[in-house]
C-alpha positions in Angstrom: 84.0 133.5 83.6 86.9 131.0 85.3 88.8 132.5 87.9 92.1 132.8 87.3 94.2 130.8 89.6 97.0 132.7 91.5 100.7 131.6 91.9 100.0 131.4 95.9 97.1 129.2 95.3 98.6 127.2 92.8 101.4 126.4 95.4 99.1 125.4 97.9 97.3 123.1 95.6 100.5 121.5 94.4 101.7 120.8 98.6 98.8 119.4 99.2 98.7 117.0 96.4 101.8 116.0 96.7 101.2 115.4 100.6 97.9 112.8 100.2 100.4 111.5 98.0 103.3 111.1 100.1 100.7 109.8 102.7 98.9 107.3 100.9 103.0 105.7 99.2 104.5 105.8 102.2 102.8 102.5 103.4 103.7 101.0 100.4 107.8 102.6 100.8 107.9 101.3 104.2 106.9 97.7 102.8 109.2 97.8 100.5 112.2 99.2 102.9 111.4 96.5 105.7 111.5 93.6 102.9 115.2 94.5 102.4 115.7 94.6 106.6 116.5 91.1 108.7 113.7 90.5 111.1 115.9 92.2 113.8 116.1 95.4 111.9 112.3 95.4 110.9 111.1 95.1 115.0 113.4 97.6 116.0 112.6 100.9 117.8 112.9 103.4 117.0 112.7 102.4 113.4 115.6 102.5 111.2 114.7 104.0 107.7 117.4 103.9 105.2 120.4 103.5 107.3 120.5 99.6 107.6 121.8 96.4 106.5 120.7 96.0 102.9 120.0 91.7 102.5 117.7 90.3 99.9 117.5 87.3 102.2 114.0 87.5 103.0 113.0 87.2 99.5 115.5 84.3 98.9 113.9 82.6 102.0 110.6 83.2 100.8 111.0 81.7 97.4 112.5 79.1 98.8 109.6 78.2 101.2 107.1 79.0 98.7 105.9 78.1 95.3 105.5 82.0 94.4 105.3 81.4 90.3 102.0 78.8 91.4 100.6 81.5 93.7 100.9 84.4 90.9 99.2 82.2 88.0 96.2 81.5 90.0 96.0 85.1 90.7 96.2 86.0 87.3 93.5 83.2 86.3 91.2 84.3 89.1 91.6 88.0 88.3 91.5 88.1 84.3 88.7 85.0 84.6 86.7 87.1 86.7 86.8 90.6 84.4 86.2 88.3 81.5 83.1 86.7 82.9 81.9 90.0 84.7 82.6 91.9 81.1 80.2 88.9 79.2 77.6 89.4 81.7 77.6 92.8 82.1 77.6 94.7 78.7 73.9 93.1 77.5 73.0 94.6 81.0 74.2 97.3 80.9 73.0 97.7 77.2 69.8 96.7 77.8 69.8 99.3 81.0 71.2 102.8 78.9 69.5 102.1 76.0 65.8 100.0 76.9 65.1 100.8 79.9 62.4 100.4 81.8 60.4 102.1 84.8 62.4 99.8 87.5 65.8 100.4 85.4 66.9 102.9 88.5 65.4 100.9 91.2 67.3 97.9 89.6 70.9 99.8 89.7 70.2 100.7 93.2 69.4 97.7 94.2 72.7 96.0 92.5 74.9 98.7 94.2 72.8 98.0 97.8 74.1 94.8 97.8 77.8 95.9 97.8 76.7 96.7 101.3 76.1 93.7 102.7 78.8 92.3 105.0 81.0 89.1 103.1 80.8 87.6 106.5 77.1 87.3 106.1 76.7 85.2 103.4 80.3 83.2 103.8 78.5 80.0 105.5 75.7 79.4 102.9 78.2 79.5 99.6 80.9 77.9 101.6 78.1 75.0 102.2 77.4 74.9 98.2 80.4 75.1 97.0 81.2 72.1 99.2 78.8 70.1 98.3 79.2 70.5 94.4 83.1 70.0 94.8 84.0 74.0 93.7 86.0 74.5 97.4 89.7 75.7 96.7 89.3 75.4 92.9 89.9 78.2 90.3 86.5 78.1 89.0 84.9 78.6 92.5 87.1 82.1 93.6 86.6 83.1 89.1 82.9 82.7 90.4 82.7 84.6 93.4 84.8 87.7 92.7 82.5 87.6 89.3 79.2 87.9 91.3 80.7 90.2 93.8 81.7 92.5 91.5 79.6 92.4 89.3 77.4 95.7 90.9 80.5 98.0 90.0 80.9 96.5 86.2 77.0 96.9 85.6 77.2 100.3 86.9 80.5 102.1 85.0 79.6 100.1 82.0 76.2 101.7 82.0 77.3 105.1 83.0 79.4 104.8 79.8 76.9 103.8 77.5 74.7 106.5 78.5 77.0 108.7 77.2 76.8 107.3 73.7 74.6 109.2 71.5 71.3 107.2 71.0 71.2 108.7 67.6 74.2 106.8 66.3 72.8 103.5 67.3 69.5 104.3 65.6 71.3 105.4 62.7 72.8 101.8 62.1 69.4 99.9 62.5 68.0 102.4 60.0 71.4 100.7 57.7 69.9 97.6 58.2 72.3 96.5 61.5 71.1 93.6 63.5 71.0 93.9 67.3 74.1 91.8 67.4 76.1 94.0 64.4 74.7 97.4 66.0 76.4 96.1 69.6 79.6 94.8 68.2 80.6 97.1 66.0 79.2 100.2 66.9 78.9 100.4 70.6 81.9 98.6 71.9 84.0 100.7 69.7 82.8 103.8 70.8 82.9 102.6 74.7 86.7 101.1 74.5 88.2 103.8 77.2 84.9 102.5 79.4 85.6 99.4 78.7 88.9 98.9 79.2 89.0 101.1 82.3 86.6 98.6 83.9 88.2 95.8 83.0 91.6 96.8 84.9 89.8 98.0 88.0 88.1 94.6 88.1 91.6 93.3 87.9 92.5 95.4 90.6 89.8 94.3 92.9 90.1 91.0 91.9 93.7 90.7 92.6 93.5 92.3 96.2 90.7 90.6 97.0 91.3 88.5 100.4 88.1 87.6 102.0 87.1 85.1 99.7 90.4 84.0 98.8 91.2 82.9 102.3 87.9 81.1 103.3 87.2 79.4 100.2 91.0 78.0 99.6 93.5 76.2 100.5 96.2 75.1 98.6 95.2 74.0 94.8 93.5 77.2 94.3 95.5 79.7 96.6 96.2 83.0 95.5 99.1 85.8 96.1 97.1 87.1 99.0 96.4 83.7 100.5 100.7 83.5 100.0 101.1 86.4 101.9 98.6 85.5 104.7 100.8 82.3 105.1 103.7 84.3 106.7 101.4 85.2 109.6 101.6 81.9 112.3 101.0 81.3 116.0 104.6 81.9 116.6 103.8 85.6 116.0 104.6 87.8 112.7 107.6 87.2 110.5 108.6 91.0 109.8 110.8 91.2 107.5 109.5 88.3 105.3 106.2 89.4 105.7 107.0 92.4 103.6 108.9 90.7 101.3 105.9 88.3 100.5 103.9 91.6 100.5 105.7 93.4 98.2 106.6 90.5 95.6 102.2 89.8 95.7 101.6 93.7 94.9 104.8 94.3 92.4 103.0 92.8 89.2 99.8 94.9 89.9 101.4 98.2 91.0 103.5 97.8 87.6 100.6 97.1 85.6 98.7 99.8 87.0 101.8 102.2 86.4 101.9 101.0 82.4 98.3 101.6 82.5 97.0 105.0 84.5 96.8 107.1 81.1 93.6 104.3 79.9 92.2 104.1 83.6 92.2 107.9 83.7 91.1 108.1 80.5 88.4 105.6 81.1 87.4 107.3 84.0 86.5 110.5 83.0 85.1 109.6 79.5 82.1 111.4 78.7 82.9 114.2 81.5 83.8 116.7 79.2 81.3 118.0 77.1 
């Protein structure tokens, strides 16, 4: 029998999830705050929080400087071309892992995830060397790729932890209906999986979008996402505060909001099958 929870307790719990919370926004508030500072106002100490000189300069500057709206569609291009890629590839493995699978399938999984380990660093030269030589160097295609193969490992795995919460029953049903492989996948697996599915898909977004690593070694210009446009505002002459932030917050803005519009499917996603 569940323990009932007392008022104390319950207050405790709620102070401290509300301060991880407030810990883990603030960096994000303080962004935010300093984008709206002038460079003078951002360096100063102590700090000034809300008491300030409101300016949208920096953001006026910045668009100005920058092509922002070229910066943002290849994000969205890299990041959507990736999930879709990563989702094409992953569901027959995954499939084939939750519902065929054979005495390696673990060692195979492991294996997948074991490379999520390995350092980008350590393999930057070799694919930089290819994708120079067959012309894929700052292009959409090349990063689309990349951030496919890299995260791949994470697809593979939530997509088959989802499946395996399927009932094997209801797929054997349909091939005794006649189904063919492709029939019983399409419309009988993928619509049971949808809240797995689509919760993948925007954390792949997610991770695609942040992603920085690759972005910056394997770009330039053409291909240049909104974290190579926020790396720009970092020179010799030293850091540029206040428009730093501002090129911060405009590259994390259409991310955070879709991520706000979207929590209840991600949540959703990632917890289906927990409840029995």
């Amino acid at each position: 029998m569940a323990r009932a929870i007392t008022p104390q307790r319950k207050a405790l719990n709620t102070a401290i999830a509300w301060t991880f919370g407030i810990m883990i926004f603030f960096p994000i508030l303080w962004t935010v705050l300093t984008s709206f500072k002038t460079e003078a106002q951002a360096i100063a100490d102590p700090p000034v929080f809300l008491f300030f000189n409101w300016t949208t300069e920096n953001y006026t500057t910045v668009l100005e400087r920058s092509n922002y709206f070229r910066h943002f569609w290849n994000s969205v291009v890299i990041s959507v071309g990736s999930t879709v890629l990563g989702l094409i590839i992953a569901v027959p493995a995954a499939w084939a892992m939750a519902f065929v699978p054979g005495k390696r399938t673990k060692d195979v999984l492991m294996w997948m995830l074991s490379t999520k380990m390995l350092p980008p660093v350590g393999v930057l030269v070799p694919i930089y060397l290819i994708f120079r030589d067959i012309g894929l160097l700052d292009t959409k295609t090349g990063l689309v790729i990349v951030l496919t193969l890299i995260n791949l490992p994470i697809i593979v795995w939530m997509l088959y932890t989802y499946f395996k919460e399927i009932p094997v029953d209801i797929l054997e049903a349909a091939r005794m209906d006649g189904a063919s492989l492709r029939n019983e996948v399409t419309y009988v697996l993928l619509p049971m999986a949808v809240p797995g599915i689509a919760s993948t898909m925007l954390l792949n977004i997610i991770l695609a979008w942040n992603e920085a690593f690759w972005t910056l070694n394997l770009t330039a210009a053409k291909a240049a996402p909104l974290t190579a446009f926020i790396a720009s505002y970092s020179s010799p002459e030293g850091l540029f505060y206040a428009k730093l932030s501002a090129a911060s917050t405009m590259a994390i803005a259409p991310i955070l909001i879709m991520g706000w519009f979207s929590q209840k499917q991600l949540v959703r996603g990632l917890t289906f099958g927990a409840v029995k």
